[in-house]
N, C-alpha and C positions, 0 to 999 in steps of 0.2 A: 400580695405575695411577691417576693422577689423573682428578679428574672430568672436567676440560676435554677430555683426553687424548682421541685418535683413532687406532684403530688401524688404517691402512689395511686395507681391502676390494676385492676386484677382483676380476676374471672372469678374469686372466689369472696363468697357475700361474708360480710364481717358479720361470725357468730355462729356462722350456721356448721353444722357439723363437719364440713371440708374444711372451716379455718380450726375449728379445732383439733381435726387432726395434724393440720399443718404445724400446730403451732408444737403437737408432742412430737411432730418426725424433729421440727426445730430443738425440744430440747432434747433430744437422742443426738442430735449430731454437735448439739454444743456441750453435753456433760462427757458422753462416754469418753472422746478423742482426747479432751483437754484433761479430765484423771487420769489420765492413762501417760501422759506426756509428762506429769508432773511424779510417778512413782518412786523416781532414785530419793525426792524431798520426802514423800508422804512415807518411805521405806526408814529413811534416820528418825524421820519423826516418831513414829509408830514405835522403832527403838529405845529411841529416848524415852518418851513414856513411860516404858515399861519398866527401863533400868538408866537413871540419867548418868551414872557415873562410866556408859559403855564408850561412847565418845564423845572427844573434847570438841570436836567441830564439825559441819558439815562434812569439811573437805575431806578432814581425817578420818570422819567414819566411810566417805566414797573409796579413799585409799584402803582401808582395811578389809571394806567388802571385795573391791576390785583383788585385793594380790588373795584371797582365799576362797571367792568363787566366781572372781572373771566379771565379764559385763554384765551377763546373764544376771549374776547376781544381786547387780545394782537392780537391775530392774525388775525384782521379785512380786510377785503379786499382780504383774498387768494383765494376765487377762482375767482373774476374778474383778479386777478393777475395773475392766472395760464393758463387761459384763453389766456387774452391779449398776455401776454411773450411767451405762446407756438407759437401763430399765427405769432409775432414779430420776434422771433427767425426763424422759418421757411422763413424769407421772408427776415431778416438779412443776414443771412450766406448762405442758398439757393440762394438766389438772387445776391450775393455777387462774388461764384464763378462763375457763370453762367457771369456776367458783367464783370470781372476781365478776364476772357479765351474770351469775344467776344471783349475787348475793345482790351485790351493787344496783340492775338493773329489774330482774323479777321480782325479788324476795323482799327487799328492801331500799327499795331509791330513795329513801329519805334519811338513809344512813352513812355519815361523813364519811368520806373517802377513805381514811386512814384505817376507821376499824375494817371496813369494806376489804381492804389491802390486808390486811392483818389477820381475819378472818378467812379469805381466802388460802393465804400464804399457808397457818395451821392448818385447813385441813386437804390441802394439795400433798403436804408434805406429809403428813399421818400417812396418806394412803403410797408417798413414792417410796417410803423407807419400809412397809409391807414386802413393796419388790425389790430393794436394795441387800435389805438382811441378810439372807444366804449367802450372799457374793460377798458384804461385807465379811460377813464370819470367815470364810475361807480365807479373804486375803489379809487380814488380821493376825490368824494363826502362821499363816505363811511367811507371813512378816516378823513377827515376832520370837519366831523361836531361830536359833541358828545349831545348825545347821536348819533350814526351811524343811519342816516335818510333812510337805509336799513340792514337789517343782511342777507338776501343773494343776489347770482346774479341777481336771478330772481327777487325780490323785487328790486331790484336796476335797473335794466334794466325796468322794467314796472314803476317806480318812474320817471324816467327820461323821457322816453316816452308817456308816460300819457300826460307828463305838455308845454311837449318841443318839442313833436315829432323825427322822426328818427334825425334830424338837432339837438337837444340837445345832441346829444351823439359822434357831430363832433366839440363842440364850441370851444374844445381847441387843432383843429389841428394843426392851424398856430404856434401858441408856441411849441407845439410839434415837430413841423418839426426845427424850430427852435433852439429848444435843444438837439433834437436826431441827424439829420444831420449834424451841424459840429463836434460833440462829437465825431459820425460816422467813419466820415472823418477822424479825427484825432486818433482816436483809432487804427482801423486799420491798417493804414497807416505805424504810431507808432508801432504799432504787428511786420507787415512787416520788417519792416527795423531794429527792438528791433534783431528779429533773425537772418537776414541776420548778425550784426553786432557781435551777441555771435557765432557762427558758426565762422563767420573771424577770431575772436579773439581767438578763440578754437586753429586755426589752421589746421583744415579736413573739409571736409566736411559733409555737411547731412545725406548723405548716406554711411557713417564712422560708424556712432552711431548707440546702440541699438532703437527700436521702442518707448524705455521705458525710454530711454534720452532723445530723442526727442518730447516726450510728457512731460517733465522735462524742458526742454527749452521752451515750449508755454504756459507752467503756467508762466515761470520769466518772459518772453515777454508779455504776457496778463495783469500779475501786473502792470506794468510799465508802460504799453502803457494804465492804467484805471485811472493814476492819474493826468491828464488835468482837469482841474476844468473851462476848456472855454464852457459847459453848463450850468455850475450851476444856473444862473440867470436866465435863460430860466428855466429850472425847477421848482423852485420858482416860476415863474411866470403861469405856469402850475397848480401850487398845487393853487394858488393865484387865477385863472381864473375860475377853476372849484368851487370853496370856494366862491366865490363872488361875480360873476358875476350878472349884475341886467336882470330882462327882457325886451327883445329889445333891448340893449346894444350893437353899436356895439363892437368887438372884440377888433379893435386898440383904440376905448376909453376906453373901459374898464381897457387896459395896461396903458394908458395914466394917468387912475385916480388910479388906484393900487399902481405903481409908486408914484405917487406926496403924497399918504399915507406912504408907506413903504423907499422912498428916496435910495437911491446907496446902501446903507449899509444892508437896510433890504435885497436885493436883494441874499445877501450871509448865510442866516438864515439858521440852518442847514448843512453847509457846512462840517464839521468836520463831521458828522454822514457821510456824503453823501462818503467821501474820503473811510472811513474804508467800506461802504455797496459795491459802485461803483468796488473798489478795489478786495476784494474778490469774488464778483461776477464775474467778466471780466476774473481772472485768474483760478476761477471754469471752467469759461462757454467755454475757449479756450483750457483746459485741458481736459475737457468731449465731448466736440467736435471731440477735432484730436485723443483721446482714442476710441472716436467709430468709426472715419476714419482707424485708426491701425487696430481695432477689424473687419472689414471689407477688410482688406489690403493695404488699400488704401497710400498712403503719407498725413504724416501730415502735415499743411500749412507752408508756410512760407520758406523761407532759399534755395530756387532757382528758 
């Protein structure tokens, strides 16, 4: 070990149900803040999707928000956003190693790391977008319509449920699972093996490095592993489903008649917002994750 090097110390036993809650308080504090910081992007985005021809540029859709509903407006949707992403995150990364330590080492220790990752990732994320839905739904809606057919959660949550019942604030699960679960899958996964691969190529191992390189290595691995673009049309169809969906409607008609509107090509609307938001985000959310696993003593993910 080098001299610098730190080998995390802690009071709490890896695996046992105190690091598992640790690791959901960790991804509470790494999802909610950092969706919530990126809203003015994720707000054109969500726009664009819905209608690409509303604005020609970022900047020019911030300008047009700003002179017609102020800053407020820019930042439409934060707290269904902080909301949802806090519960998301608690139920991504909690849920993540709890399935990763029962897959991996109870269930099946003779099963290659990869699907181990990959299996866990799907059904961590099955269950965090359970608790994301609702909030998604509100701040979709909020987003997409202009003037915003609520300005807060609460008008938003009672808008929805007035008209739709509890079941309006779940109609865009399927798509959801859809776009969040193989993203999931692949992100992760991608995280995983991003570090194992810079550690190899290092030449030492994990437990070589300071605590503060190692959280240096899960920003570059988080980058990396955020720029799969195999959701984006599920998301799209997200922002699409809750934007315009009719009453009664089932769901796979709805996709079916969205679709035959929008054709392959609308399906990628946004896309370019979505790489720079998705991207900083991912390598925010795995940097302030394994910084508060450090700050705890814990080991940071990945890389054994």
């Amino acid at each position: 070990m080098s001299k610098n090097a730190q080998k995390p110390k802690s009071a709490i036993e890896l695996y046992s149900p105190s690091y598992f809650a640790a690791c959901t308080l960790g991804g509470i504090i790494a999802c909610g803040p950092t969706h919530t910081a990126v809203t003015p992007l994720d707000l054109v985005k969500c726009r664009r999707q819905v209608d690409s021809s509303l604005y020609t540029s970022n900047a020019q859709a911030w300008r047009k928000i700003y002179a017609t509903e102020g800053l407020r407006g820019i930042f439409t949707g934060w707290a269904p956003t902080y909301v949802g992403y806090s519960f998301q995150g608690a139920g991504k990364y909690g849920f993540y190693e709890v399935f990763k330590y029962y897959y991996g080492e109870k269930l099946f220790p003779n099963m290659p790391k990869t699907l181990v990752y990959l299996g866990a990732s799907a059904s961590a994320e099955f269950l965090a977008d359970l608790m994301l839905c609702p909030w998604e739904s509100i701040k979709v809606r909020m987003q997409t319509t202009i003037p915003p057919y609520a300005k807060t959660l609460r008008g938003g949550w009672t808008g929805v449920t007035e008209k739709e019942g509890v079941a309006g604030l779940y109609k865009g699960l399927y798509p959801l699972w859809a776009r969040q679960i193989p993203y999931t899958m692949v992100k992760f996964a991608t995280f995983e093996k991003t570090v194992e691969y810079i550690y190899s190529s290092l030449g030492k191992p994990k437990e070589a490095y300071t605590s503060l390189q190692q959280t240096g290595v899960s920003l570059l691995g988080g980058y990396i592993a955020a720029l799969y673009i195999i959701s984006h049309p599920a998301d799209v169809l997200v922002s699409k489903l809750n934007a315009d969906r009719k009453p009664g409607e089932g769901s796979m008609t709805a996709v079916g008649r969205i679709y035959q509107n929008i054709g392959f090509k609308g399906l990628w609307n946004g896309l370019p917002v979505r790489i720079v938001m998705i991207g900083t985000l991912t390598a925010a959310q795995w940097g302030i994750f394994d910084s508060f696993k450090v700050f705890l003593g814990l080991p940071t993910t990945g890389g054994h």
